[in-house]
N, C-alpha and C positions, 0 to 999 in steps of 0.2 A: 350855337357858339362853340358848342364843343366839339364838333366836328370839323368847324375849318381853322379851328388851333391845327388839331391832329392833321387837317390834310397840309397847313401852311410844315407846322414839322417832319411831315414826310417830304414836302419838295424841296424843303433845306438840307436833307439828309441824302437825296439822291447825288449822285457824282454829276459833273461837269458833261455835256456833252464836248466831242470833238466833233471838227466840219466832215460832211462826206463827200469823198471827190469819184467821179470815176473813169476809167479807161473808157475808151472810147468804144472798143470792140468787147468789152464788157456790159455795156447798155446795151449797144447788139444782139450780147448775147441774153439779155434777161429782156429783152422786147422779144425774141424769137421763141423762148422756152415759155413765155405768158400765153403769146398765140397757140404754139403746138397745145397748149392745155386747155385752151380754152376752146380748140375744134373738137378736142374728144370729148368734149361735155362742157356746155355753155355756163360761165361763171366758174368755174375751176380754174382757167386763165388768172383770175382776180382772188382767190384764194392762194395761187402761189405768189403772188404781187404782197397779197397780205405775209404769208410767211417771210417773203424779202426781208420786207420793212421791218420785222419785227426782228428779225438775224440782224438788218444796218443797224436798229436801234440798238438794239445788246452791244455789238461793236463800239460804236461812238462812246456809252459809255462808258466798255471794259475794253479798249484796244488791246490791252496785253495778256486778257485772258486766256488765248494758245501761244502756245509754243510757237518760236519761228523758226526758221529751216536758215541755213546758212548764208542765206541771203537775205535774209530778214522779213520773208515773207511770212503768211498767219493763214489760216483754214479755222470758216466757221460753218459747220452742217445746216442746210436748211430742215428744218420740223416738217415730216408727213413729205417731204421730196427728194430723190436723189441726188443732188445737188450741193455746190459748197462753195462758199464766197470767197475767192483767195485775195487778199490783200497786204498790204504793208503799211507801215504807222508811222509817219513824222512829227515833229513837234508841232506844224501846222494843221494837220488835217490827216483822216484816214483814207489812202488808196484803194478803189476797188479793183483788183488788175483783171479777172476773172468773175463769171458763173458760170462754177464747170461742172457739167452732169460728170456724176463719179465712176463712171464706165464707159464713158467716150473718151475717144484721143486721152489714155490719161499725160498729163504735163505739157497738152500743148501752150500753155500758157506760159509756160518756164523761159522764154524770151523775151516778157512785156516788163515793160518798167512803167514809173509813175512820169 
């Protein structure tokens, strides 16, 4: 009994998730960087899927955990990948506009909107 007091008050305690939406050339790109990893070594694909998820879920529920840029965009690092989820925040749901490797093209993403 005492453990699912504690686990019911920790899930009272966590924030709100927000919805997660995403750009279209942004699925793209996180369907293509799964595959490139998962040809250099089978199941590394699904390890960077796993860090995804785990970057969306922080997002969802700290949207405003970075900084935005003048446009009100946000950058969150994926864990153990080059990589970085660029998005923006409405009061409906959080944008993925990007998954941009952090040494290609930098900024080509600086022309998507939600």
């Amino acid at each position: 009994m005492h453990s699912s007091r504690r686990r019911d008050e920790k899930s009272q305690s966590q924030p709100n998730q927000i919805s997660v939406r995403y750009h279209p050339e942004a699925t793209n790109e996180l369907i293509e960087a799964a595959h490139f990893y998962n040809e250099r070594q089978v199941g590394l694909g699904i390890q960077f899927l796993d860090a995804i998820e785990e970057a969306i879920d922080f997002i969802s529920k700290n949207p405003f955990a970075s900084s935005a840029d003048e446009k009100g965009r946000r950058k969150c690092r994926i864990k153990r990948y080059p990589y970085l989820i660029i998005y923006k925040v409405s009061t409906e749901a959080v944008y993925i506009l990007a998954v941009a490797h952090t040494s290609r093209k930098p900024g080509y993403w600086q022309t998507r909107e939600r």
